[in-house]
C-alpha positions in Angstrom: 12.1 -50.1 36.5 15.0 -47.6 38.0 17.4 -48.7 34.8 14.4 -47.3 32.4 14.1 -44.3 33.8 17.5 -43.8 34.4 17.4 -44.3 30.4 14.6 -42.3 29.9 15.9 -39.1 31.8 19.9 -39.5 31.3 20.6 -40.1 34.8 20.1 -41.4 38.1 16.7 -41.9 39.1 17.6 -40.4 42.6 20.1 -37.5 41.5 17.1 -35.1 40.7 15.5 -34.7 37.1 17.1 -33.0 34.8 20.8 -34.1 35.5 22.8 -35.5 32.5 25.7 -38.2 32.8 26.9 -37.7 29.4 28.0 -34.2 29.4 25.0 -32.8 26.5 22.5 -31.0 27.9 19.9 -30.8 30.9 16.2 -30.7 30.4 16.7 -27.4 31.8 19.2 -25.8 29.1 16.7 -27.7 26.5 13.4 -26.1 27.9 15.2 -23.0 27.9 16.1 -23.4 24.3 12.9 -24.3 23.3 11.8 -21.7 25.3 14.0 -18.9 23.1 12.8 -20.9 19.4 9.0 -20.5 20.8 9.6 -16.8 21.3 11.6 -16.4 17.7 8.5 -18.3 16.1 6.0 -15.7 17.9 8.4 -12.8 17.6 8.1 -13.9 13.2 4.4 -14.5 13.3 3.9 -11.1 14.8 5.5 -9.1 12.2 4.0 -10.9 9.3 1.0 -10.0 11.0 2.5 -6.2 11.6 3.2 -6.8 8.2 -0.3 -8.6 7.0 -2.2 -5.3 8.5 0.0 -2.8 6.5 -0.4 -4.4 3.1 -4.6 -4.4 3.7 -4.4 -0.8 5.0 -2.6 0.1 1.6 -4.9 -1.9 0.0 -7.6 -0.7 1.1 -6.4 3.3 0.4 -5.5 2.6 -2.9 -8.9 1.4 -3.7 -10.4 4.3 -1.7 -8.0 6.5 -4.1 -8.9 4.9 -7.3 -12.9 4.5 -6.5 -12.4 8.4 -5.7 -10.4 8.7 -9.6 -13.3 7.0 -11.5 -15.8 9.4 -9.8 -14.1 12.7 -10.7 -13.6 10.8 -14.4 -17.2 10.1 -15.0 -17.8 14.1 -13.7 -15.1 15.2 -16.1 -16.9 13.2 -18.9 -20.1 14.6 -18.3 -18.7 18.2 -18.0 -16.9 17.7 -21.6 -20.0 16.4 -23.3 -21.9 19.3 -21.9 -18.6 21.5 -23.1 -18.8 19.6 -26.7 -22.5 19.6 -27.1 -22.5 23.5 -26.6 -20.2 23.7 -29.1 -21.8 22.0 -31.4 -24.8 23.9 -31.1 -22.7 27.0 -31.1 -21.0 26.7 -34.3 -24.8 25.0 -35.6 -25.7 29.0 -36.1 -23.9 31.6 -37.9 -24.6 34.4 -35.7 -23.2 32.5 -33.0 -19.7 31.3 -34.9 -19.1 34.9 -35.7 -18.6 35.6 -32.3 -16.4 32.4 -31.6 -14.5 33.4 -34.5 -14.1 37.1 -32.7 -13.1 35.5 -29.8 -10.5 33.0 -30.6 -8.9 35.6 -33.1 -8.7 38.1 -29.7 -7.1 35.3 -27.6 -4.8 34.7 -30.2 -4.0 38.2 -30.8 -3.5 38.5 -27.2 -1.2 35.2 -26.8 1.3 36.9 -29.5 1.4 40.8 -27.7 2.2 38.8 -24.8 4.8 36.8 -26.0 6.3 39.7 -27.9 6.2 41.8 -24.8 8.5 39.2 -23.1 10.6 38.0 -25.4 11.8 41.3 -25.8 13.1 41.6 -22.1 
């Protein structure tokens, strides 16, 4: 029974465990080296976790950022239907596309006195 354990433990069964006859290395340096791979393994885990969180967080902005986009889209849609229907109805009646008329040849006329003003200076 001392032989096997001497076998089992690399040394003498009375020297104290952990002692090595061959020169390699104690239980004690191997704990320890387990010890520093256990704390690598946890040290990795927790930044792909660090890492994990991040990517959901910017997940979960980027949806609040594009569920935000397709509101202000369908209230841009319905304000340019309102926008197109009035037109419509504007230019409909001749009264009323006399005026548009006026008014597109004034901002016109006013876009070219403006550019001539400045393009002079």
């Amino acid at each position: 029974m001392p032989n096997e354990r001497r076998s089992l433990f690399g040394g003498t069964s009375s020297g104290g465990a952990g002692t090595s006859g061959g020169g390699g290395f104690n239980q004690y340096e191997e704990e320890r080296e387990n010890d520093r791979a256990v704390d690598e393994i946890a040290n990795r885990a927790a930044a792909l976790k660090r890492i994990t969180i991040d990517i959901q967080e910017e997940a979960e902005q980027q949806q609040a950022l594009l569920d935000n986009m397709g509101n202000y889209m369908d209230k841009s849609r319905g304000m340019v239907g309102k926008v197109s229907s009035y037109f419509n109805k504007v230019l409909k009646e001749n009264r009323h596309r006399r005026y548009m008329y006026y008014v597109v040849g004034l901002v016109i006329f006013f876009l070219v006195l403006y550019r001539w003003m400045f393009s002079r200076g």
